[in-house]
C-alpha positions in Angstrom: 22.7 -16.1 0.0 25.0 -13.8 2.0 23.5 -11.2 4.5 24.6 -7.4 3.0 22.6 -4.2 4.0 22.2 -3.8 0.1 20.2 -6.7 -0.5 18.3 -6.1 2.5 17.3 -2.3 1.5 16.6 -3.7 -2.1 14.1 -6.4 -0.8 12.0 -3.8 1.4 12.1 -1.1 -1.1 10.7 -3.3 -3.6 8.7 -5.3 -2.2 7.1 -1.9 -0.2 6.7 -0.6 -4.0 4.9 -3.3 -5.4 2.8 -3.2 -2.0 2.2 0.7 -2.7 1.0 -0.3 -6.6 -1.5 -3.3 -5.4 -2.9 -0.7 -2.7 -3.1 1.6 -4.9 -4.8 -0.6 -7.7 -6.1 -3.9 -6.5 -7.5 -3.2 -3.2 -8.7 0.1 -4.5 -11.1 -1.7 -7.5 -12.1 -3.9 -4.5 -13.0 -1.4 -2.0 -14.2 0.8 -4.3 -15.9 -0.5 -7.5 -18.0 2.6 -8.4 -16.4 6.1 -7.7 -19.2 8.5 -8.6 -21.6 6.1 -5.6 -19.6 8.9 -3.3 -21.0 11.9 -4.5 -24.2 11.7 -3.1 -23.3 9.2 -0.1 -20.7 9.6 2.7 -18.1 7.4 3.3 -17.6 5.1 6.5 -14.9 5.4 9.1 -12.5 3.0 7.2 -12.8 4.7 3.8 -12.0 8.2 5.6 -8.8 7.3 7.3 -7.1 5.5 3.9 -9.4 8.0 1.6 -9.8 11.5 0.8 -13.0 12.8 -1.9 -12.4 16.6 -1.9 -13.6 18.9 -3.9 -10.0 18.5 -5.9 -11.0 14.6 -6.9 -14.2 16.2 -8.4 -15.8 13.9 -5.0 -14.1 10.6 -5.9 -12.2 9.1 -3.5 -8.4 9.5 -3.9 -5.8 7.3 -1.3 -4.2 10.2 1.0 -0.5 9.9 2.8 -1.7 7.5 5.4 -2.6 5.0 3.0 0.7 5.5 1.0 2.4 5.3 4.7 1.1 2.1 5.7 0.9 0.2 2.2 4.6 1.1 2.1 5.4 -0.4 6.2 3.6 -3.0 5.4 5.4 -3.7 1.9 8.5 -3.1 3.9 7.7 -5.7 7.0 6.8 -8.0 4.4 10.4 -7.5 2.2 12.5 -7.8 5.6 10.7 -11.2 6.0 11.2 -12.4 2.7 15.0 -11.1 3.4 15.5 -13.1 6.2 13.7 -16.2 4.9 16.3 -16.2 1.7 19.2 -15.2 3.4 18.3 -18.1 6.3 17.6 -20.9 4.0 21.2 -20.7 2.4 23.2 -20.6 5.7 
């Protein structure tokens, strides 16, 4: 496959989408399987820099911007490899 900017931006948007949507799904169920178990206790260190439970989220945790910021690099790091492994293999 031929090297274009296009292809390129496609490949980390999506690919920093899907990231965003299994952050924001999968690893949420995982790290959190029962949201109410954070109204009476306080969350760690790790689940207050990717997680927020205000008084808006009625005390559940919610993900907050850094955890949209760094599901979508990391999605994005991941889509430029990908990228450069198709675009490699056919040259």
């Amino acid at each position: 496959m031929r090297e274009s900017k296009t292809l390129k931006w496609i490949f980390i948007s999506v690919s920093g989408i899907f990231m965003f949507l299994i952050s924001f799904t999968l690893i949420y169920d995982l790290l959190i399987p029962d949201i109410c178990y954070y109204h009476t206790n306080e969350m760690n260190s790790f689940m207050n820099l990717f997680y927020s439970a205000g008084g808006a989220d009625n005390g559940h945790p919610s993900p907050n911007l850094l955890n949209f910021l760094f599901s979508f690099f990391i999605g994005g790091v991941l889509g430029y490899g990908i990228y450069k492994a198709v675009t490699n293999k056919t040259n």
